[in-house]
C-alpha positions in Angstrom: -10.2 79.7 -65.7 -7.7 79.3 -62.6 -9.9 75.8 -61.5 -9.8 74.5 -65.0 -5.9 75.1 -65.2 -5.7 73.4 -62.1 -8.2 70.3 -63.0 -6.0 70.0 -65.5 -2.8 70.0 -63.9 -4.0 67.4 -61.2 -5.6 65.2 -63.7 -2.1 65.0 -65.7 -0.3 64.2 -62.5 -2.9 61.3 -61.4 -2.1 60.3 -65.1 1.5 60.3 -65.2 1.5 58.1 -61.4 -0.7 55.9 -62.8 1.0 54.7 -66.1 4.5 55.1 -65.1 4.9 51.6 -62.9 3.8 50.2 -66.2 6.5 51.8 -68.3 9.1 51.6 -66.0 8.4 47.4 -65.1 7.6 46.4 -69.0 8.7 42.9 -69.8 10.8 42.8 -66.8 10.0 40.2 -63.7 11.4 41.8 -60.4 10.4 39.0 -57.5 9.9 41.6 -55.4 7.5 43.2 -57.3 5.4 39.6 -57.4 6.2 38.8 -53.9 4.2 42.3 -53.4 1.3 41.2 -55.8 0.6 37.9 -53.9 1.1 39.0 -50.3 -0.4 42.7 -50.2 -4.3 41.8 -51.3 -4.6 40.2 -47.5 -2.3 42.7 -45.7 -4.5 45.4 -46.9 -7.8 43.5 -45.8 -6.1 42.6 -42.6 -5.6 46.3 -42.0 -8.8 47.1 -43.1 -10.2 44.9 -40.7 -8.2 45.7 -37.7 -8.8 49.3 -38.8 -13.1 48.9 -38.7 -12.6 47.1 -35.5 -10.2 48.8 -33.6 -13.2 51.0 -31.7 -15.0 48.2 -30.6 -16.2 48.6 -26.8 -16.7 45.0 -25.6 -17.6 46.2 -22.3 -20.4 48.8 -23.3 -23.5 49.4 -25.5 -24.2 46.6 -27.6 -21.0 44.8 -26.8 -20.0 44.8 -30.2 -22.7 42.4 -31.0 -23.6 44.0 -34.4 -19.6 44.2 -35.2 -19.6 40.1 -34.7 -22.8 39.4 -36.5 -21.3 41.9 -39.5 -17.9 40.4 -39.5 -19.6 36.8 -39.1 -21.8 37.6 -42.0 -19.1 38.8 -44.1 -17.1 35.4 -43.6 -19.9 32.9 -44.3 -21.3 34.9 -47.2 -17.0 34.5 -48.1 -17.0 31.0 -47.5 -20.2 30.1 -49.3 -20.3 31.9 -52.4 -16.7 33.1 -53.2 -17.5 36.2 -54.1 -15.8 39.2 -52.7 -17.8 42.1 -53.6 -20.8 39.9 -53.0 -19.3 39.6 -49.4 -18.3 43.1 -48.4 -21.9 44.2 -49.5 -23.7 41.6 -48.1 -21.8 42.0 -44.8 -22.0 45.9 -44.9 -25.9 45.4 -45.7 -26.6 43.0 -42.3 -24.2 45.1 -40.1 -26.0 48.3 -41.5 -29.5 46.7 -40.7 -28.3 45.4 -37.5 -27.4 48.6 -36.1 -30.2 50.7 -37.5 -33.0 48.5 -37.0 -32.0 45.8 -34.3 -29.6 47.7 -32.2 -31.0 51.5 -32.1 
C-alpha cells in the first residue's frame, strides 16, 4: 500500500511541474522566455556533444576513430536528410557497428 501512496504522490508532483509553466506564462510573451526557446535546443546539443566526447583518447586505442566516423555520420545524415531523429539513430547505429564489429 506504502508504494502505491508513494506512486502516487510522485506522479502528482511530476504533474503539478509539468503544467504549472503553462499556467503561470498563459497569454503573456516574456522575451526572455523566447530568447530561451530559440537559443537552448543548440546549447543543449552542444553539451550533449561535448559531454559524449569529452573521454576521447586521441593518443590511444582506436584514436577515436569510431568517435569521428559516428560524429561524421551524424552530420552528413544531418545535412542530407534533415531529419533529426533520423540523424541521432543513424549516427548511434554506424558508431555502434563501428565499435562492435570494426573496432573490437
Amino acid at each position: 500500500m506504502y508504494e502505491i501512496l508513494l506512486i502516487c504522490v510522485i506522479a502528482i508532483i511530476t504533474f503539478i511541474t509539468r503544467v504549472l509553466p503553462f499556467l503561470v506564462f498563459k497569454n503573456k510573451a516574456y522575451p526572455i522566455i523566447e530568447y530561451l526557446g530559440d537559443v537552448l535546443p543548440y546549447a543543449i546539443m552542444v553539451m550533449l556533444v561535448v559531454y559524449c566526447l569529452r573521454s576521447v583518447d586521441l593518443l590511444s586505442g582506436n584514436h577515436g576513430i569510431c568517435e569521428i566516423i559516428g560524429v561524421g555520420s551524424v552530420v552528413l545524415l544531418h545535412l542530407l536528410k534533415r531529419n533529426t531523429l533520423l540523424s541521432i539513430i543513424g549516427g548511434t547505429l554506424i558508431y555502434m557497428l563501428c565499435v562492435q564489429i570494426i573496432f573490437i
